[in-house]
N, C-alpha and C positions, 0 to 999 in steps of 0.2 A: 724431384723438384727441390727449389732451397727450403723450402717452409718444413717439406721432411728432413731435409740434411739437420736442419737444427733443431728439430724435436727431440732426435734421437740422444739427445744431451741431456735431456730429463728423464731417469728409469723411477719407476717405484711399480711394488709390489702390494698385495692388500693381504696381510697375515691379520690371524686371529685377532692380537694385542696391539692392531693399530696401522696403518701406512707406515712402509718403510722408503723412505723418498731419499733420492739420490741423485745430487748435484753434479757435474761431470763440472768441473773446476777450470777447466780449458774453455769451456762455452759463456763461465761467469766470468772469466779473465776478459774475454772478447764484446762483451755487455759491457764491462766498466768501465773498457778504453773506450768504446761505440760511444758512453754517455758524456765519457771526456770530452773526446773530441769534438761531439754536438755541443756541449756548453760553450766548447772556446771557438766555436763556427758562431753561435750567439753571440759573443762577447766582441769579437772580431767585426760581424756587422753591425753591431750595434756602434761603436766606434767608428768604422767606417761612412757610419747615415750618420754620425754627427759631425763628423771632418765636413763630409761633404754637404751635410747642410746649413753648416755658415758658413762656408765658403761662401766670399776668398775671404773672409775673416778665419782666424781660428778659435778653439774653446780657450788658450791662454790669454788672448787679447780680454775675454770677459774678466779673469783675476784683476790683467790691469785698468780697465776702467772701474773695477770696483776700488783698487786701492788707488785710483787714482783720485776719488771721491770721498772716500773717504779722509783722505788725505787734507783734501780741501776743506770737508766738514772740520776739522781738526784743528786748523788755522783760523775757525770763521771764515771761509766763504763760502757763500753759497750759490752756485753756477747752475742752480735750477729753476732759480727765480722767484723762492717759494714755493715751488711744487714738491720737495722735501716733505716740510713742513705740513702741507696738505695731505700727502699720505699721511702721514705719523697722528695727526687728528684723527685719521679712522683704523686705525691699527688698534687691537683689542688690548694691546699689553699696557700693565702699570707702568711697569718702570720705561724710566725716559732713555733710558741708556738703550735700552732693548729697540726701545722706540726708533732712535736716532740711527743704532744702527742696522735694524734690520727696513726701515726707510729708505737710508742711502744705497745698501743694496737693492732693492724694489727699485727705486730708481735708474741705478748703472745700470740694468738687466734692462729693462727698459730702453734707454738709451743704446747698449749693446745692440740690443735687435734693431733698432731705427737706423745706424749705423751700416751694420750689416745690408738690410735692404736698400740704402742708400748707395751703398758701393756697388750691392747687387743691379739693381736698377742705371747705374752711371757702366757698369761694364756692359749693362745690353744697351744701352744709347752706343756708346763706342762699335762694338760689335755690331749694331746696328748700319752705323758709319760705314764699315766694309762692303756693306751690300752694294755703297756708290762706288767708293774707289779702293776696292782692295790692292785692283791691281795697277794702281796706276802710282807717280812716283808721290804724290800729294798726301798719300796716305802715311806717311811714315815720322809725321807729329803724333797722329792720333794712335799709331802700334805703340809709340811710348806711352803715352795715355795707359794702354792696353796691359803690358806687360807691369806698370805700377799699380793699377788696380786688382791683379791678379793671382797675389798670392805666390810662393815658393813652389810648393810641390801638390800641385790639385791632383786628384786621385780620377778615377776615369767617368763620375757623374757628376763632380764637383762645378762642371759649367754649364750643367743643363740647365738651369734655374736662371742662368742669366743669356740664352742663346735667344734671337728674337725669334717672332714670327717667320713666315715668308708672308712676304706681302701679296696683292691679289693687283694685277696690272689694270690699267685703265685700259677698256674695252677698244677704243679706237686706238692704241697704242699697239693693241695684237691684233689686230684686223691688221693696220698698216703694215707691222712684221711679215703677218702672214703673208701675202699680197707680195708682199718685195721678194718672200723665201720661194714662190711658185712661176712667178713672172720668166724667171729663165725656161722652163720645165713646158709651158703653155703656147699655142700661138696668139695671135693675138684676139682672134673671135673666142679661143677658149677664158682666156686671162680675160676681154670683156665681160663674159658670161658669171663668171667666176666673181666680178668686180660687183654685179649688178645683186647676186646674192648675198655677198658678202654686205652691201649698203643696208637690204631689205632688211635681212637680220639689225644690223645695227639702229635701224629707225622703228623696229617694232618690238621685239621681245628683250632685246641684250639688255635695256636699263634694267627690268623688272628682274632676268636671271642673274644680273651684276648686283645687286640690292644684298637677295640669297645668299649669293656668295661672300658680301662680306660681311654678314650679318654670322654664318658658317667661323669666316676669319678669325672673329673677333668671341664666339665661344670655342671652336677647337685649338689643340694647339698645332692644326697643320691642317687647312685645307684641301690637299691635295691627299694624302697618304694612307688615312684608310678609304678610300674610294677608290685608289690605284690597287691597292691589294685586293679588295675585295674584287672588283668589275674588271682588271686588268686580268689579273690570275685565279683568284678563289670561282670567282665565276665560269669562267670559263672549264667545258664541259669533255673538248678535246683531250687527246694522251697527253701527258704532263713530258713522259721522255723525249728528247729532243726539242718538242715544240715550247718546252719549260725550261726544264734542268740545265746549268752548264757545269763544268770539269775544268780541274786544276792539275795540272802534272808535277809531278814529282822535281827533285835537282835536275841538270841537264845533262851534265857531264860527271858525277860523282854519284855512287852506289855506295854508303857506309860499309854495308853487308850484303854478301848474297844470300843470308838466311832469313827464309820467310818468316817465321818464326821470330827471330831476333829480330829483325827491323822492325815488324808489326807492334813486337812489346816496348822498345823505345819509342815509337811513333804514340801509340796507345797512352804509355804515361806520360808526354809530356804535354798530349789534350788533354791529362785529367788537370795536370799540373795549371796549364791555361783557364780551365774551368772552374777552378780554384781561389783565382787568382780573379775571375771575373764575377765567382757569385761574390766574393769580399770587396770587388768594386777597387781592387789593388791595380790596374792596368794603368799605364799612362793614359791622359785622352790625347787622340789624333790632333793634331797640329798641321794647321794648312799653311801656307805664306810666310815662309820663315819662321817658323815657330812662334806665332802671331793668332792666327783665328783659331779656334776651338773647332772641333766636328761634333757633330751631334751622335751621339752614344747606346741609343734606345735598340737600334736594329741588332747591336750586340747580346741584348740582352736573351734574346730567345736562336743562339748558336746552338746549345746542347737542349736533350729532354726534349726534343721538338719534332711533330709528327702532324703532318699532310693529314686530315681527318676526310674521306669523301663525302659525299648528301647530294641528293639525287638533283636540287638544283643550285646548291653551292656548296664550296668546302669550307672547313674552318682551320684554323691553325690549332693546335693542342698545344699548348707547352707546361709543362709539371717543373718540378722542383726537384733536387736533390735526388736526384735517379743513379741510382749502386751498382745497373748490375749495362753489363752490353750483349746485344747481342751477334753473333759471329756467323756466315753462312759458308757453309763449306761442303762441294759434292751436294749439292741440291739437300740436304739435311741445315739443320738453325738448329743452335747450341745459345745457352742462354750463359753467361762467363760474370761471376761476382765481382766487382771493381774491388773492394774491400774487405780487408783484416785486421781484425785487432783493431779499428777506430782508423785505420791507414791506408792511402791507396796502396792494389799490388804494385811490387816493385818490379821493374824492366825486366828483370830474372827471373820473376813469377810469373808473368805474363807471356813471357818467352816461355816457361813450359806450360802453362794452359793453352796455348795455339797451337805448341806441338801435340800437345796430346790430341787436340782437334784434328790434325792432321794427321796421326795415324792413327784414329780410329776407323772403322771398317767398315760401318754400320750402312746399308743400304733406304735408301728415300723411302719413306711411307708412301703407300699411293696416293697420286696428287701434289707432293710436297716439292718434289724437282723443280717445278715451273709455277710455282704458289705466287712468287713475287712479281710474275707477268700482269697480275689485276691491276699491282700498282702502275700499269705502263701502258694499260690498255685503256678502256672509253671510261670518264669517270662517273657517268650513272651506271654503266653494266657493276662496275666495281662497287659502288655504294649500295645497289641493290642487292649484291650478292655478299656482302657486307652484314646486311640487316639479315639476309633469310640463313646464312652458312655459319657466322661468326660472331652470333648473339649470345650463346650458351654452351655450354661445358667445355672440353679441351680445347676445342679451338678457339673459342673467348677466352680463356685461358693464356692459350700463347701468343694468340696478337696482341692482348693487353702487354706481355711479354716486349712484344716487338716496338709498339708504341710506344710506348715509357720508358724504354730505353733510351741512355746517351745520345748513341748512336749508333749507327748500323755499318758492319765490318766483314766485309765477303774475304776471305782466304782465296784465291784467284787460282784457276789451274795453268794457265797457259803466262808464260813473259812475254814481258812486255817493256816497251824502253827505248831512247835514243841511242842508236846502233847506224854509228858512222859508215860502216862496208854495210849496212843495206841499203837499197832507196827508200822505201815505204815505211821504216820501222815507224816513224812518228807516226804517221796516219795511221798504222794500226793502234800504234799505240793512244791515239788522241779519239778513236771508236769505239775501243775497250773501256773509254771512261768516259763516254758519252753515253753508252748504251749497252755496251758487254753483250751478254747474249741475250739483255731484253727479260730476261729471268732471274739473275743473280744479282742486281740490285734491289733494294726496295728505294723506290724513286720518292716515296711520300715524305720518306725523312729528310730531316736539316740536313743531312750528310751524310752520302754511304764513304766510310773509308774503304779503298783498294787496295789488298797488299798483294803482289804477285812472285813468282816462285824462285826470279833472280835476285828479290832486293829492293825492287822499285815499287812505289806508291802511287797514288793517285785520291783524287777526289770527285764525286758526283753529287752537285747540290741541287735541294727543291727553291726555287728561287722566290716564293712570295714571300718569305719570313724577314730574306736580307737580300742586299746589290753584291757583287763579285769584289770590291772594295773591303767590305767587313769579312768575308771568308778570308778572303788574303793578308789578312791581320794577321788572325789566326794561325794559317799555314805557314806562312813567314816564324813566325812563334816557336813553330813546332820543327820546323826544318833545322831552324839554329839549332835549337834545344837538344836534341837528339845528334846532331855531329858533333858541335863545340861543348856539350856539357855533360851528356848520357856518354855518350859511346860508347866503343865495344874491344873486346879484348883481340889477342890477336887469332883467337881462330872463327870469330866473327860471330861470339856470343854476347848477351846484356852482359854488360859489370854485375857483379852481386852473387852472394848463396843463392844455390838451386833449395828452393821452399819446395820438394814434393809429398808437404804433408796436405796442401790446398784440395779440396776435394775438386772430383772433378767436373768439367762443363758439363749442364745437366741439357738431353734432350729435348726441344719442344716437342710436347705430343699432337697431331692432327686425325681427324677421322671426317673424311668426307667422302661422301655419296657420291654416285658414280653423275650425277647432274651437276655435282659443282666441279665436279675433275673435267666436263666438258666445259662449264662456263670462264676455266682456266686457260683450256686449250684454246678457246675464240678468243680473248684475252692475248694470248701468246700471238695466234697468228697477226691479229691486228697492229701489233708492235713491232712482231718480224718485218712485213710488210715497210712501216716508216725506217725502220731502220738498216732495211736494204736498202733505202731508197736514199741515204745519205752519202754524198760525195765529199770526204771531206779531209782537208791536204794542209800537214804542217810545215813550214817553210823556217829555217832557219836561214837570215840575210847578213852575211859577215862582212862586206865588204865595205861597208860604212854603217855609222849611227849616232847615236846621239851628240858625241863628239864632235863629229864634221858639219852636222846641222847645227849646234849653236856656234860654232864658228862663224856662220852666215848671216848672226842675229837673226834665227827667223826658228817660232816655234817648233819645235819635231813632231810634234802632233799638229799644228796646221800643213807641215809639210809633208806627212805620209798621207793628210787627206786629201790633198791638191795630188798627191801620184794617183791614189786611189779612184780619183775621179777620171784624171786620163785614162789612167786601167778600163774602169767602167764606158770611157768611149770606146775606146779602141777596141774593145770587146764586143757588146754590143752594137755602137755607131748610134747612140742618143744617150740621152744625158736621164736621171731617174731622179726621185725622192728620196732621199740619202738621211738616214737616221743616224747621228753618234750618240752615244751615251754620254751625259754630264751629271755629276753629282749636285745636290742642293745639301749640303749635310752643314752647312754653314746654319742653319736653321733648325727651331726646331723638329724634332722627327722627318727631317727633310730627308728622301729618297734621291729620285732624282728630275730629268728637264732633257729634252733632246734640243742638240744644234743640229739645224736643218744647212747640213756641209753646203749642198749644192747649191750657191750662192751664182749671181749672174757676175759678179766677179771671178770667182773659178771658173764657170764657162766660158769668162773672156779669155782667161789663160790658157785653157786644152785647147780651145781653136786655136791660141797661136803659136800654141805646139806642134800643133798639125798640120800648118800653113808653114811651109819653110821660107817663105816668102815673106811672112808676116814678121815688121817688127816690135822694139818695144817688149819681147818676154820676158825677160828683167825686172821690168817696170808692171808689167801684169801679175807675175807671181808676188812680188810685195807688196800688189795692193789686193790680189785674194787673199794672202798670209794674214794681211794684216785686217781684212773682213772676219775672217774666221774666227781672228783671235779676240775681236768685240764679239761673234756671237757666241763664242765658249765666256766672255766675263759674264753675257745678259743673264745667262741659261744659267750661272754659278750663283747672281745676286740675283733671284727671283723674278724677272721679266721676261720669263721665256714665254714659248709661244702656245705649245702643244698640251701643256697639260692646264693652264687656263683653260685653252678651247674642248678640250677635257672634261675639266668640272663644270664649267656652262652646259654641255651636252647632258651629263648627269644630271644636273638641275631642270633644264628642261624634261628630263622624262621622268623626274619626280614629281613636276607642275605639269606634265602633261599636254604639253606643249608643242607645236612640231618646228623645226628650224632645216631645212633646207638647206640651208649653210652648213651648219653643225655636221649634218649627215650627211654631205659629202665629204669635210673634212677627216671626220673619224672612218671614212671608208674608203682612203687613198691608200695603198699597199706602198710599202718599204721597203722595195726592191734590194736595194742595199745596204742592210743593215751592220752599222760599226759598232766598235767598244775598244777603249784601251784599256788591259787589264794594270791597274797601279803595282809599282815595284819600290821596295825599300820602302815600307811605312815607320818599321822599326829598328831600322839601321842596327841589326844585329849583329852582320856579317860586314866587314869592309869588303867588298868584291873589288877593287882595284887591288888589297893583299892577298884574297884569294880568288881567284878569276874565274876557276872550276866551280864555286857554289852559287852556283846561278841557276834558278829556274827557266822555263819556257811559258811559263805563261797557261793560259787554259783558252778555251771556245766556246761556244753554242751551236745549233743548229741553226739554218736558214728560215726566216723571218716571211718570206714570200717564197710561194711553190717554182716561180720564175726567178727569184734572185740573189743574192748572196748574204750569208753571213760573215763578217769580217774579224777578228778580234786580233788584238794586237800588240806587244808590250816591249818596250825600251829598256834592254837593260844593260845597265853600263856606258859605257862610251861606244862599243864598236858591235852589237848586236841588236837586234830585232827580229823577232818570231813572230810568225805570223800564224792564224789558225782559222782557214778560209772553207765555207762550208757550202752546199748547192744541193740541189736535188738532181740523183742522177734520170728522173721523169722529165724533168724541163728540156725541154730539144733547144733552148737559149742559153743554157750556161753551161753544157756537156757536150764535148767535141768528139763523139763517139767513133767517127772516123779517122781520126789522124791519132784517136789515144793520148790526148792532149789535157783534161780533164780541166781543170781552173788554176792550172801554173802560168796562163800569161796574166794573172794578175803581176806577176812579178815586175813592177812598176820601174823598179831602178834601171833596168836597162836602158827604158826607152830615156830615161834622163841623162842620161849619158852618153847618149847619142850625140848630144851637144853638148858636151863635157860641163854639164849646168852647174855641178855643185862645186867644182874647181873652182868655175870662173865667180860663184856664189862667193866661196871661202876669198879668195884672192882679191877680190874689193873689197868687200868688208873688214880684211884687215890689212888692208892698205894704208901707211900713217902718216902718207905725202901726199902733195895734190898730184905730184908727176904721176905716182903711178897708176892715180886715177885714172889722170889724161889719157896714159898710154895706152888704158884698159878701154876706153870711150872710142880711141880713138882705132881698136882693133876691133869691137864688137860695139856699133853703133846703137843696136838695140838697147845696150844699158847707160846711154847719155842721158837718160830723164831721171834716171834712178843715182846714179852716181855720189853725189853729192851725200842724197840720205842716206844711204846706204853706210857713208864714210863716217856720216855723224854717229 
């Protein structure tokens, strides 16, 4: 254990004439730097909490309004109106001089801070402003506004203070939504039935649970977000793997190194380096809308130190402070690896040989320990109860506390894995290895297990109630630059730097358990196995178009992969479902996120007249669902969305005990089709148009309903799009088990090009004559209503 490694640097002896005590000079060397470097981690935040809390003032602007007052006292004026003067009356001191000037300061500080909150307060009215028109063109008086109120270089908490609320929607405003979002999806006796609950509620409980809720509004600072975590995820009792966790894969087409070893250790420092950089509160803050709104910051702050806790009827999040050490699992054995020396993170060369040594050690599993990490995967009261009765007291309290209080958690992988052009499968293996691996070698409770596997490549498996796929992918992005463009490796595909093998080495976690908890591991294991054969899940790389050809078209790429998406979903099924995408609210504060409900009766207009070759006007129908979608992606961004209103109403009524009818049906509609686009380039680290090879693929989740699809999806560049499409292979509706077909006819573009849709898309829209409008109208009559707008 570390606590022995560093005793043994104290010797002394008990002789007759006295103790003879003996300092081992290396251990006091490693103390003095330890206590440096902690003062100037104090010193560091301590400056950082005062940047960022007058922001967007700074601490110099206080010098000059005091010598700006000064100054004026000097002249005879007085710009206080007497209020000088009225301090300096109750000022203790004799002399006038003292008086006068330690007045005027008391004053400017005074003033300073009124100032300050003045500004603070006028940048969340502005920011406020965005929730109506961020995205529309009216908005870009008040981004000047925006951008003059705010300051040079705000540091990455610097705009919490002035992000507003979210607002809480007028109750008949999301009934109406709701209503309009189900209306396609219903016939019409259902949608009656539907209509006539949705009233009842409205004329009998909604006043009294809207009251609640903004009385909620107006003391939390987010409505919605600890109730999502808690009742969405902490509650919930189900396996957290797949039905929780999603995964992030590594570069697509670039391997720095094939040594596991070496890519693990530059990968490793340059999260410390990130986490460094985050407890100092050094990061930029997110920037949405041209570098314009602010994102909310809070969900970053529990990235590292952070552990899934179970409890027999909810979990809780742990997160600790300043955590030294990682733990590593490798060959069904856990190594506990010291981040730290001398007061310094280890260096990529250090780290690269503590992982080798991991890896050629020999040492065979304690019983039990192989498949230890299967509780976190398996049911979460078996795991809490077995929590409480196995892992209360001595070693193995011991080393879970080990495992929790850890960074993060880092398996050494046995098998590769990776985007491998001559196979067909590699991604879907690859994208199941870091979903679920063998169900045993992650620990699924942590913020993050890191992946390293044996050719090179990486991966990530996250527990998802802490933060959204948005704030990991900060991160990863971070760390992906950081370690090609600034670590790298020499040329026989080692870290840069001295090999340090004086580091002691990774120490052992010890376990001893009973032959009753080695079986409540084994139930554990198989209940996991279980979900996790039962996942069908197919990564798609789509080259033939993307981002590029789509705004050619003026028409969003995300409203336009959802309008494929939903054809896919007919023509697959042959009905149309509940269709969930994921939208962020992070404009706000502590804001998570808001679902847009895709399948709009304007979309359904359009796949019908996909479908109908007969039918015209498809032109004119996909512009006007493109351009539905893309109001319900602004509502869902500025707080009026629908789903988690009717959310916290639900919660509320079963706080007040209440029953709502409506509510319970609405919370108990399945999400057949569940989307997300994972975000690309937050930190524009990389130019990928100069280097076109470092580009990720993106990550997934598992299926959302036992019937329906998981979607996840991400743009990158101009001419790519990765898809990562998940299904249960139990559903006899989404597994084509006969033809060996599996969920590739999602692959939507085909069917759009059966009508050469996006040519003829690109080709009027930039069209810069009226002829070749005409010529286009008058070859494909369907887009004679559109024409015109299109050309504007």
């Amino acid at each position: 254990m570390a606590e022995a490694h560093q005793a043994v640097g104290f010797q002394f002896t008990v002789r007759p004439d006295g103790v003879d005590l003996k300092l081992s000079q290396e251990v006091i060397k490693n103390i003095y730097l330890s206590g440096v470097t902690a003062w100037k981690k104090k010193a560091i935040l301590f400056k950082n909490g005062v940047l960022a809390g007058v922001y967007p003032a700074s601490p110099s602007s206080w010098l000059i309004v005091v010598i700006a007052m000064m100054s004026s006292l000097y002249i005879r004026i007085d710009p206080s109106l007497g209020m000088i003067d009225s301090i300096k009356d109750n000022l203790p001191y004799r002399s006038e001089i003292h008086q006068a000037v330690l007045s005027g300061i008391l004053f400017a500080t005074g003033l300073w801070l009124f100032l300050i909150y003045l500004l603070r307060y006028t940048l969340k009215v502005l920011l406020s402003y965005h929730g109506l028109n961020v995205f529309e063109i009216g908005y870009k008086r008040p981004a000047s506004l925006v951008k003059m109120f705010s300051g040079r270089r705000p540091l990455l908490y610097s705009f919490q203070a002035s992000l507003p609320r979210l607002p809480v929607p007028s109750v008949d405003d999301t009934i109406c939504r709701y209503l309009e979002s189900i209306h396609p999806l219903l016939d019409n006796e259902q949608y009656n039935q539907m209509k006539i609950l949705a009233n009842d509620f409205r004329d009998s409980i909604a006043a009294q649970l809207q009251r609640y809720l903004m009385l909620k509004s107006w003391w939390a600072t987010n409505y919605v977000s600890d109730w999502w975590e808690e009742y969405i995820y902490l509650r919930s009792r189900s396996p957290i793997m797949v039905n929780n966790n999603f995964y992030m894969m590594d570069l697509l087409y670039v391997t720095p190194t094939h040594r596991q070893a070496a890519r693990a250790g530059n990968v490793v420092h340059a999260m410390l380096q990130y986490r460094r950089k985050l407890e100092r509160g050094e990061h930029a803050p997110v920037i949405l809308s041209t570098r314009i709104v602010p994102m909310c910051s809070t969900q970053m702050e529990r990235m590292f130190n952070t552990t899934r806790i179970p409890g027999i009827e909810t979990d809780i999040v742990q997160h600790l402070t300043d955590r030294k050490h990682l733990v590593v699992y490798h060959k069904g054995r856990f190594f506990q690896l010291w981040l730290y020396t001398g007061g310094r993170h280890l260096l990529p060369s250090e780290l690269e040989t503590q992982f080798q040594r991991i890896l050629n050690d020999t040492s065979e599993p304690q019983p039990g320990e192989l498949k230890l990490a299967a509780l976190t995967a398996g049911n979460r009261v078996l795991w809490a109860r077995t929590r409480i009765k196995y892992f209360s007291q001595g070693v193995n309290k011991v080393s879970l506390d080990a495992i929790e209080s850890a960074a993060f958690f880092l398996t050494l992988d046995e098998e590769p894995q990776g985007y491998d052009s001559t196979k067909t499968n590699s991604l879907d293996s690859y994208a199941k290895s870091l979903l679920h691996g063998k169900c045993y070698d992650r620990w699924f409770d942590k913020s993050f297990t890191l992946i390293s596997y044996p050719n090179g490549k990486m991966g990530i498996n996250v527990e998802h109630s802490w933060a959204d796929a948005p704030v990991v992918g900060h991160m990863w992005e971070y760390v992906l630059a950081t370690d090609c463009f600034h670590l790298g490796y020499t040329e026989e595909g080692h870290c840069k730097g001295d090999v340090n093998k004086a580091l002691p080495h990774p120490s052992r976690l010890q376990w001893q358990f009973p032959k009753e908890c080695q079986e409540v591991i084994k139930t554990s294991y198989v209940i996991a196995k279980q979900i996790a054969d039962d996942v069908d899940l197919h990564s798609y790389l789509f080259t033939e178009f993307g981002k590029g050809l789509i705004k050619k078209c003026r028409t969003s790429p995300d409203a336009f992969i959802q309008l494929a998406l939903q054809l896919a979903q007919f023509r697959d099924q042959g009905l149309f479902c509940l269709t969930y995408e994921s939208s962020m609210t992070r404009m706000f504060r502590d804001g998570r996120t808001e679902t847009v409900r895709s399948c709009t009766s304007e979309a359904v207009a359009f796949v019908r007249a996909m479908e109908d070759t007969s039918k015209a006007q498809r032109l004119a129908l996909f512009r006007k669902a493109a351009d539905k979608h893309q109001h319900m992606c602004r509502l869902a961004m500025k707080g009026p969305g629908i789903d988690r209103h009717l959310f916290c109403l639900y919660i509320m009524s079963k706080h007040l005990g209440v029953d709502s009818p409506f509510l319970k049906k609405v919370l108990s509609e399945p999400w057949k089709l569940s989307t997300s686009q994972t975000p690309q380039q937050q930190l524009n680290l990389v130019d990928i148009n100069k280097f076109p090879k470092y580009v990720g693929s993106g990550g997934g989740f598992g299926p959302v309903a036992d019937d329906g699809y998981g979607v996840s999806y991400i743009i990158v560049g101009e001419n790519l799009i990765t898809f990562h499409i998940s299904s249960k292979f139990s559903s006899p509706d989404t597994v084509r088990a006969q033809t060996n077909q599996r969920i590739i006819h999602l692959r939507y573009w085909d069917k759009l090009n059966d009508l050469d849709f996006t040519k003829r898309l690109t080709a009027l829209s930039t069209s810069s004559d009226n002829t070749a409008g005409a010529k286009l109208n008058a070859t494909h009559p369907e887009t004679k209503a559109t024409g015109n707008q299109l050309s504007d």
